[in-house]
DRENROSE-324580 format. One record per residue (C-alpha): residue number from 1; chain; x negated, y, z negated. Coordinates in steps of 0.001 Angstrom, whole numbers. Layout:
<nuses>
+-----+--------+---------+---------+---------+
! num ! chaine !       X !       Y !       Z !
+-----+--------+---------+---------+---------+
! NUM !      A !       X !       Y !       Z !
...
+-----+--------+---------+---------+---------+
</nuses>
This chain:
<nuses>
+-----+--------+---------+---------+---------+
! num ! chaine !       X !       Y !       Z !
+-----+--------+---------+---------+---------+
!   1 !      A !   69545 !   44283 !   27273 !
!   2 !      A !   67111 !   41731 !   25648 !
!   3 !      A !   66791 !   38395 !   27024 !
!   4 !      A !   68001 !   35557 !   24926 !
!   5 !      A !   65769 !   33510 !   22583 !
!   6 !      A !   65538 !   29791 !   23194 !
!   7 !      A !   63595 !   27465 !   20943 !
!   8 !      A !   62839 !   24304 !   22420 !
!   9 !      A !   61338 !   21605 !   20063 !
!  10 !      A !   58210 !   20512 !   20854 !
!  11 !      A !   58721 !   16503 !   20973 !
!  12 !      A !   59842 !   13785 !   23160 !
!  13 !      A !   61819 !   15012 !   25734 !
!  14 !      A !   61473 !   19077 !   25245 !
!  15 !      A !   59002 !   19949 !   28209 !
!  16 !      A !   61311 !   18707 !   30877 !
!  17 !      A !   64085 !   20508 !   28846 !
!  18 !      A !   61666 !   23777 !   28855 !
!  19 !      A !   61069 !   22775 !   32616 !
!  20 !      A !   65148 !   23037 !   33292 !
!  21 !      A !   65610 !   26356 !   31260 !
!  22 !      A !   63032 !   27856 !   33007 !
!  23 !      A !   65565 !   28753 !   35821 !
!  24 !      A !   67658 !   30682 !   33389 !
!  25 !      A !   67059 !   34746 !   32358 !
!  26 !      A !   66008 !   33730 !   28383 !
!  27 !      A !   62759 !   33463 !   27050 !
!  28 !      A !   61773 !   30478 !   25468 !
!  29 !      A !   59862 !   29248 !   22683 !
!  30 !      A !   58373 !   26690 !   21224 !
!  31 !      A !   58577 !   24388 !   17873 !
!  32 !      A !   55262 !   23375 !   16230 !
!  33 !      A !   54801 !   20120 !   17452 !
!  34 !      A !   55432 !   16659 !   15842 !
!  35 !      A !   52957 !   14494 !   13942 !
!  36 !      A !   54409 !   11019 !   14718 !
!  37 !      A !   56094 !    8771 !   12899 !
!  38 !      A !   58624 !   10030 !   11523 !
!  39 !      A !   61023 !   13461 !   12047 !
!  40 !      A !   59955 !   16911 !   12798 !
!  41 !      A !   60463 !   18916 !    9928 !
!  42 !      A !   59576 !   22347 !   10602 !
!  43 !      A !   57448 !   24003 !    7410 !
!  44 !      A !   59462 !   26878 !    5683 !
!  45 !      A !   56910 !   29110 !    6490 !
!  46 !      A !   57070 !   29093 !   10065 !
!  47 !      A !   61354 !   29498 !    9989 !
!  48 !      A !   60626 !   33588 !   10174 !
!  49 !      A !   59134 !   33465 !   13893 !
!  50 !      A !   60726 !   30063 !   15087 !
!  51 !      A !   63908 !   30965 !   13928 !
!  52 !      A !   64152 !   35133 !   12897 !
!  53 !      A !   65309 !   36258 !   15976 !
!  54 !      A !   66465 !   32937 !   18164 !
!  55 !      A !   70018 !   32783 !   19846 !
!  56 !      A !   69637 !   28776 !   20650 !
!  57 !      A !   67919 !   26074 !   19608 !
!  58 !      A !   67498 !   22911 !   21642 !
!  59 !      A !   66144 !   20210 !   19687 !
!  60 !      A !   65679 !   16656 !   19889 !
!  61 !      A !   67085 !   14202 !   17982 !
!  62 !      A !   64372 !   13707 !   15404 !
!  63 !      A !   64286 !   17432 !   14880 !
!  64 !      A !   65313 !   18284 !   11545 !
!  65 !      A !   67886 !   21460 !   11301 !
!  66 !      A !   69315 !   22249 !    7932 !
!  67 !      A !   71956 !   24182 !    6749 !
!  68 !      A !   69228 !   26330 !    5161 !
!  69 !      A !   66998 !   26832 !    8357 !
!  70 !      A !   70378 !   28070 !   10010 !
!  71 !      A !   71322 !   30584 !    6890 !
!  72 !      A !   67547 !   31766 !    8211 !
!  73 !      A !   68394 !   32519 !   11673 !
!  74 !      A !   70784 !   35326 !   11454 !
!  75 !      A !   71323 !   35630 !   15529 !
!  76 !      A !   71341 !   31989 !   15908 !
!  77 !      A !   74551 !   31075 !   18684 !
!  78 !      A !   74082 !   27458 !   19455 !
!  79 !      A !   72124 !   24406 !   18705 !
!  80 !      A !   71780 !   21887 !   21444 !
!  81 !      A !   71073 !   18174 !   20822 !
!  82 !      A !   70196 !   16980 !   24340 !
!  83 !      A !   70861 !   13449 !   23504 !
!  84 !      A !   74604 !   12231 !   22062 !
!  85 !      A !   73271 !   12216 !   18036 !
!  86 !      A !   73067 !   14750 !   16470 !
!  87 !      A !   72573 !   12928 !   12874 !
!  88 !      A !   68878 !   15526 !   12903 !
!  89 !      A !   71932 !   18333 !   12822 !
!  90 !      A !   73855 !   19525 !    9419 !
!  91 !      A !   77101 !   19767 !   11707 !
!  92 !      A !   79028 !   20414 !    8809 !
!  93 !      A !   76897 !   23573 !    7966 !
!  94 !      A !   76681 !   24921 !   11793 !
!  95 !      A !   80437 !   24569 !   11790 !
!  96 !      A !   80878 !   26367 !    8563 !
!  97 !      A !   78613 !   29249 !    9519 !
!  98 !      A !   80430 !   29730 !   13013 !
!  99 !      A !   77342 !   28192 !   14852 !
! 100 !      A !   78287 !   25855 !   18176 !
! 101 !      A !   77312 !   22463 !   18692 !
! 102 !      A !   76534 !   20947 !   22158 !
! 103 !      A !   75026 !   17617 !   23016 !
! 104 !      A !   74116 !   15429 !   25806 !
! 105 !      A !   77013 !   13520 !   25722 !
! 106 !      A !   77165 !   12612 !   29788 !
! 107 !      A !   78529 !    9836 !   31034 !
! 108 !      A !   75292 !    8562 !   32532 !
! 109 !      A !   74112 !    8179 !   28857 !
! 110 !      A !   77698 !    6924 !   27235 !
! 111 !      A !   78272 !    4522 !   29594 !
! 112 !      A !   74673 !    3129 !   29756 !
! 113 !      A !   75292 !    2450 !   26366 !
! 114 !      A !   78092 !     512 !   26935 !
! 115 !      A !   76439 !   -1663 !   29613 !
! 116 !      A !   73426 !   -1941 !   27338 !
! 117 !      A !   76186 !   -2967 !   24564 !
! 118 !      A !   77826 !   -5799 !   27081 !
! 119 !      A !   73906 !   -7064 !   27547 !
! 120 !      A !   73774 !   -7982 !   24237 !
! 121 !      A !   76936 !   -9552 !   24089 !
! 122 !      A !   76080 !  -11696 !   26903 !
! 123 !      A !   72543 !  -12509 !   26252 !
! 124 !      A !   73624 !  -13566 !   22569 !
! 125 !      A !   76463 !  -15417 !   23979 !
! 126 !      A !   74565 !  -17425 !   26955 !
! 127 !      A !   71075 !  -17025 !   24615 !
! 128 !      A !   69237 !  -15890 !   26843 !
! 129 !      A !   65621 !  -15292 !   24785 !
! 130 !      A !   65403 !  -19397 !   24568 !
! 131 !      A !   66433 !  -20074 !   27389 !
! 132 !      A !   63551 !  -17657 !   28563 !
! 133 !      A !   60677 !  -19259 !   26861 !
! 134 !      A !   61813 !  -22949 !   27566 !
! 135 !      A !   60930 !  -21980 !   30712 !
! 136 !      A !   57510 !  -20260 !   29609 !
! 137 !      A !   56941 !  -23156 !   27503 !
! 138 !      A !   58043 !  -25533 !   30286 !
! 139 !      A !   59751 !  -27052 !   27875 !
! 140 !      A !   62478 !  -30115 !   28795 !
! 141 !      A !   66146 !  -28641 !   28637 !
! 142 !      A !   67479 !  -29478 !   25086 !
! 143 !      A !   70429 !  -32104 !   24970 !
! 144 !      A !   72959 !  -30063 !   23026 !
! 145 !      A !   73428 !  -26908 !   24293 !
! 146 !      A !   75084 !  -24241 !   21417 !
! 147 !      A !   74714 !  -21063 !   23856 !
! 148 !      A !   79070 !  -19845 !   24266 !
! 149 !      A !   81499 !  -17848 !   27340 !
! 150 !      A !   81850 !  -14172 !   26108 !
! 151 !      A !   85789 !  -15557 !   28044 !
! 152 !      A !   88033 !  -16759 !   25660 !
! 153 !      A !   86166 !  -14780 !   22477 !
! 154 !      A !   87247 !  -12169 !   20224 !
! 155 !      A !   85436 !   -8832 !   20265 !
! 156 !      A !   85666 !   -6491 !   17601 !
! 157 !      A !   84642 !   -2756 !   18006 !
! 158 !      A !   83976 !    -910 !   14974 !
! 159 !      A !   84761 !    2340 !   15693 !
! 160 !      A !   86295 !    4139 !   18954 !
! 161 !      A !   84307 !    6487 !   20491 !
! 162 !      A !   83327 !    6888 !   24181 !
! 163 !      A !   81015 !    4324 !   24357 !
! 164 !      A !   83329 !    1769 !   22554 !
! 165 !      A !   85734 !    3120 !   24860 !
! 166 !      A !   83154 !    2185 !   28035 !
! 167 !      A !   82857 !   -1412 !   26501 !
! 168 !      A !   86831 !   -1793 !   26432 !
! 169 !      A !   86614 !    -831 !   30270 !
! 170 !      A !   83648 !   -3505 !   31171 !
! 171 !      A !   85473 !   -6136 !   29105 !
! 172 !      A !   88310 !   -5779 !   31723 !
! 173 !      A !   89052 !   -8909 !   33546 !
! 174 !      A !   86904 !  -10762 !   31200 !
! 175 !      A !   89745 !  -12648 !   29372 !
! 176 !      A !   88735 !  -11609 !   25763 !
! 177 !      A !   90809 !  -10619 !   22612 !
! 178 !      A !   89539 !   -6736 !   21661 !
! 179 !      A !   90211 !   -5893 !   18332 !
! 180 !      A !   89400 !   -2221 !   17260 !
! 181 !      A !   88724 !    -507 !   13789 !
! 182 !      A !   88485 !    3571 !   13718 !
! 183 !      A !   90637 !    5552 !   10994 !
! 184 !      A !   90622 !    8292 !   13260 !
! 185 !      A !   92002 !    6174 !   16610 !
! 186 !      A !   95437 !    5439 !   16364 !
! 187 !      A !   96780 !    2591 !   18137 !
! 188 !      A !   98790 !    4961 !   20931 !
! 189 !      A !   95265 !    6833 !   21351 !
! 190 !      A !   93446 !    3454 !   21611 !
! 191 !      A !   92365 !    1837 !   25590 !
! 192 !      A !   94898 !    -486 !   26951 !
! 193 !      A !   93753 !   -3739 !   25570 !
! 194 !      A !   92595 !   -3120 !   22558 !
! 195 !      A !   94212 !   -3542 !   19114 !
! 196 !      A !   94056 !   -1958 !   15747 !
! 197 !      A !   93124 !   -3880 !   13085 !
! 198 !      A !   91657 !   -3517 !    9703 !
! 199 !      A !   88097 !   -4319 !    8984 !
! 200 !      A !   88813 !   -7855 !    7022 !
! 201 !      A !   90805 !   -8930 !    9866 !
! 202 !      A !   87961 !   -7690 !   12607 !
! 203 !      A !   85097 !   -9078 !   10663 !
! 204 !      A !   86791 !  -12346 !    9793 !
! 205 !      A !   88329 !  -13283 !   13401 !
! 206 !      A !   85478 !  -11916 !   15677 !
! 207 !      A !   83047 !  -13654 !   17048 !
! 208 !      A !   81019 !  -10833 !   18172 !
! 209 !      A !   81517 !   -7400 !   15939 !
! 210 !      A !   79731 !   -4301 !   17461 !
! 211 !      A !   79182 !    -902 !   15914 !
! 212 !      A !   79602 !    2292 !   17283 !
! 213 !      A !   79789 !    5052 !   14755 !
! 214 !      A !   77887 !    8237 !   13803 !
! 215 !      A !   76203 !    7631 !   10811 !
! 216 !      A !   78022 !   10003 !    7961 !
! 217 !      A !   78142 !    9454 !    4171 !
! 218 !      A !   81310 !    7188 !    5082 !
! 219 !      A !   79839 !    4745 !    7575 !
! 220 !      A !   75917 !    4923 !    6051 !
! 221 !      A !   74910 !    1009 !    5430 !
! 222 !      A !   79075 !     -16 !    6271 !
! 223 !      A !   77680 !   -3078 !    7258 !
! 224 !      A !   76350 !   -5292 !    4042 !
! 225 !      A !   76344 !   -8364 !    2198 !
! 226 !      A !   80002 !   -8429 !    1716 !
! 227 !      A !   81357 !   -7485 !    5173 !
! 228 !      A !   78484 !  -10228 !    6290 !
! 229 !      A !   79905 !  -12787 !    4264 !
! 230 !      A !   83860 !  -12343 !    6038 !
! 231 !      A !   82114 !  -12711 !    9319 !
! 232 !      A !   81821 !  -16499 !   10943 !
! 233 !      A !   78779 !  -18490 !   10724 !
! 234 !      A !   79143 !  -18764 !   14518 !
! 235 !      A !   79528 !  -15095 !   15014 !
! 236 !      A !   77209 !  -12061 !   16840 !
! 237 !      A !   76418 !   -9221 !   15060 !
! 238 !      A !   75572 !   -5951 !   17344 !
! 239 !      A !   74350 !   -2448 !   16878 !
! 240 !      A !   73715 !    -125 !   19519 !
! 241 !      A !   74719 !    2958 !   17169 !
! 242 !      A !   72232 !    3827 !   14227 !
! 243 !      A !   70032 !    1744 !   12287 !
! 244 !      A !   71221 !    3126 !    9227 !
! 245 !      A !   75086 !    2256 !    9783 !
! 246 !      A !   73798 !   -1650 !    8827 !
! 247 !      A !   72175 !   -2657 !    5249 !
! 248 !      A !   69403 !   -3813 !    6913 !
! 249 !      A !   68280 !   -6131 !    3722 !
! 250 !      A !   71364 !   -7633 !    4246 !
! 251 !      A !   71376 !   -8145 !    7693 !
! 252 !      A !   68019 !   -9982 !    7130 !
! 253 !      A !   69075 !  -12305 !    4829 !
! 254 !      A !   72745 !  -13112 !    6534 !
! 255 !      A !   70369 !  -14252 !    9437 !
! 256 !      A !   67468 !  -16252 !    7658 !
! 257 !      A !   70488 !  -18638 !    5734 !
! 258 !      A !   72407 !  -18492 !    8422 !
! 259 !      A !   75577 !  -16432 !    7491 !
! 260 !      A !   76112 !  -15290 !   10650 !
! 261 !      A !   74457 !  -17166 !   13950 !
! 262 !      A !   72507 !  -14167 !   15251 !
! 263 !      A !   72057 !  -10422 !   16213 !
! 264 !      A !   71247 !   -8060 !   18963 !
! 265 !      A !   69541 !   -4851 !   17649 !
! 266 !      A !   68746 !   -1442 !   19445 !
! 267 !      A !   68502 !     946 !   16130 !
! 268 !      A !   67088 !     551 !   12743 !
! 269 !      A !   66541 !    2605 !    9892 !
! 270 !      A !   62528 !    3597 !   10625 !
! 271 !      A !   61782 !    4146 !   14136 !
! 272 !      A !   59496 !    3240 !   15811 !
! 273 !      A !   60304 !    -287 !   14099 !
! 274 !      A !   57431 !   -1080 !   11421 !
! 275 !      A !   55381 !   -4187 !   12359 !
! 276 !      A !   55646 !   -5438 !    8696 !
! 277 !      A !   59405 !   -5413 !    8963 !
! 278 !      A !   61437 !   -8872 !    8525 !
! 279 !      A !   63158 !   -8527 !   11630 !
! 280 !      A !   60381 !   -9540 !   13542 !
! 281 !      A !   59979 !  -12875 !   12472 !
! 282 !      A !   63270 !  -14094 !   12790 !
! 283 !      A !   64313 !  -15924 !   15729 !
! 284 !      A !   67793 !  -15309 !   16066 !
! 285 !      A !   67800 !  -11634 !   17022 !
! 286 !      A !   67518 !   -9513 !   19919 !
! 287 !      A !   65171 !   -6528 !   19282 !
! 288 !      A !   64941 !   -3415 !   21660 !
! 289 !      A !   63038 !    -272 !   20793 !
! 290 !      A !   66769 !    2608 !   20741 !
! 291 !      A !   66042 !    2920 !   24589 !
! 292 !      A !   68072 !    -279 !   25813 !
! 293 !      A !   70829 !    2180 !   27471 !
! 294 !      A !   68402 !    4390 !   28657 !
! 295 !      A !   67433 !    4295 !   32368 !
! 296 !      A !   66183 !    7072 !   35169 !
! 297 !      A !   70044 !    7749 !   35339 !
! 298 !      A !   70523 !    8501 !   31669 !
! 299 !      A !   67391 !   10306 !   31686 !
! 300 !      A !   67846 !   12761 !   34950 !
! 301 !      A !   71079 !   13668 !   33375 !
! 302 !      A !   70279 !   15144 !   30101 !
! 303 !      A !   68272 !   18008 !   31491 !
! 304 !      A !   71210 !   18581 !   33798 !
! 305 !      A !   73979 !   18629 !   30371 !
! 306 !      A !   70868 !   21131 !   28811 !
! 307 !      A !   70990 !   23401 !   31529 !
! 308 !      A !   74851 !   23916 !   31499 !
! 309 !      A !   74653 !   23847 !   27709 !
! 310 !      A !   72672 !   26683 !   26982 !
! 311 !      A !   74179 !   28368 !   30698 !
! 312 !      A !   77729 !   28440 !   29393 !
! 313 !      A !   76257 !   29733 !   25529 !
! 314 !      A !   74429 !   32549 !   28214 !
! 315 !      A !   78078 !   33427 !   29312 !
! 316 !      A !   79850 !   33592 !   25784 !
! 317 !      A !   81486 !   30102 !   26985 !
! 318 !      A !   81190 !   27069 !   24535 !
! 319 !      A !   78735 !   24203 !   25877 !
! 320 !      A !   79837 !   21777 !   28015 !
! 321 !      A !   79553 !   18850 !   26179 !
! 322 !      A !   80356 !   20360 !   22181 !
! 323 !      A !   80240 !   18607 !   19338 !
! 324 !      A !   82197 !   20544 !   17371 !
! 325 !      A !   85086 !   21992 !   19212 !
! 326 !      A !   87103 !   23122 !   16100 !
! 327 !      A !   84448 !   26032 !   15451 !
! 328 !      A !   85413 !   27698 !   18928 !
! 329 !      A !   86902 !   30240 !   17694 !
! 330 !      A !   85089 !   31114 !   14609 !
! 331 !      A !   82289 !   30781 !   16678 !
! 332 !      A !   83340 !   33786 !   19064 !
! 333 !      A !   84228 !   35816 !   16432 !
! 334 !      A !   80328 !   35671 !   15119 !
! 335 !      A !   79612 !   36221 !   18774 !
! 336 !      A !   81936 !   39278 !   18755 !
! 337 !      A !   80101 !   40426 !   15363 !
! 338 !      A !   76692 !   40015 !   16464 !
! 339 !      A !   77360 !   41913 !   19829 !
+-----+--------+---------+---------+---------+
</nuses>
């Protein structure tokens, strides 16, 4: 019997994920490499011997897979993300073609994303980049101080996932209000302590709102002018989700007039962030480069998740972190049709 194919992308993370695979039976492979910025996009002409005869592919998440490169891999099992997004992946055409989904979804990198999350919240709420440079300025403390308590403020979470979920849990014991918008999180499903509310209510009675959704055709740009406007003038915006979940234009603007009293940023639109872009000379934000979460924790565990991923695909078993678990069985029976 053959050994099983394995592409491995050829970008950010992929040699230690090539280094963890390596203890397996499969032979692997590798994408062309990337030619920074921007995604990988692997040329048409190359799908016949990256993807002709492949059983998984473990990307990263600025690899590109369409629904088309997939129709071109007739053997193809499984494609791995080994990160939580998978916004690089047309889920909706793996899942419609019987192909499995796994990701990285661990609870070293979840959870770091709620701590990272609670950072900003604080640092926003005690302002902690001015306080920083009065003291690299040595500059006298100023007589008003407008920094807040996170206690005794209203937190809304847009969306419910498992890092909102890890934010509901740090909150604990923190004597806030946690309101909670998700269409798919019903208030029986929701954490203990958190409420349900619509968005005008969340946006208009928070003081700081935080998104945490996948970026789909529903929640692309949620975040605009007109959800800006309902917000306070005292209130925190934060996004440790996707850039593209926010109008950024209008994100920029609700911060230079002063619509909203500041924001804490992890993602944006074009990564790396351009040097040209407005966010940079505003002094009310928090800027980090997507990596705030990320720490020698987070990143010892994703070539861990990798490893079982591809080990249970090896066995006929679904990954162990998948992110589409309705395609199970479809997906066995183009197992069973392949074998």
């Amino acid at each position: 019997m053959s050994k099983l194919r394995v592409l491995v992308s050829s970008d950010w993370i992929s040699d230690v994920l090539a280094d963890a695979l390596s203890s397996l039976d499969v032979e692997i492979i590798r994408g062309t490499p990337n030619v920074p910025p921007g995604p990988t996009v692997y040329a048409k002409e190359d799908w016949p011997e990256l993807f002709g005869n492949t059983d998984i592919a473990l990307v990263s998440p600025i690899t590109v897979i369409s629904r088309e490169m997939m129709e071109a891999a007739p053997k193809l099992k499984a494609i791995m993300s080994p990160v939580i997004g998978v916004e690089s992946i047309d889920v909706d055409a793996a899942t419609d073609l019987g192909i499995i989904v796994g990701h990285g979804a661990t609870p070293e990198n979840f959870l770091g994303m709620s701590e990272a999350t609670m950072l900003l919240i604080t640092a926003l709420a005690m302002q902690l980049p001015f306080k920083e440079q009065l003291l690299r300025d040595n500059a006298p403390r100023p007589k008003v101080l407008t920094a807040c308590s996170v206690r005794n403020r209203t937190i809304g979470l847009i969306g419910m996932g498992r890092i909102a979920r890890g934010v509901v849990d740090r909150l604990q014991g923190w004597e806030t209000e946690i309101l909670y918008v998700d269409p798919y999180v019903e208030q029986d499903q929701a954490p203990a302590g958190a409420k349900k509310v619509d968005m005008e209510t969340l946006l208009k009675t928070s003081d700081f709102v935080s998104v945490h959704v996948t970026v789909t055709d529903e929640t692309k740009a949620m975040i605009g002018a007109e959800q800006l406007a309902m917000m306070k003038p005292t209130a925190y915006l934060v996004n440790t989700a996707r850039g593209a979940a926010l109008d950024e234009a209008a994100v920029c603007e609700a911060l230079k007039n002063g619509t909203i009293a500041g924001a804490g940023l992890d993602a944006f639109v074009d990564e790396p962030l351009p040097m040209d872009h407005p966010f940079r000379t505003l002094d009310n934000v928090i800027l980090t480069p997507h990596m705030l979460g990320h720490s020698k924790d987070v990143m010892d565990s994703l070539p861990v998740a990798a490893l079982a991923n591809v080990g249970n695909v090896i066995k006929g078993e679904p990954p162990l972190y998948t992110k589409n678990p309705g395609v199970i069985d479809q997906w066995k029976a183009r197992i069973a049709k392949m074998s």
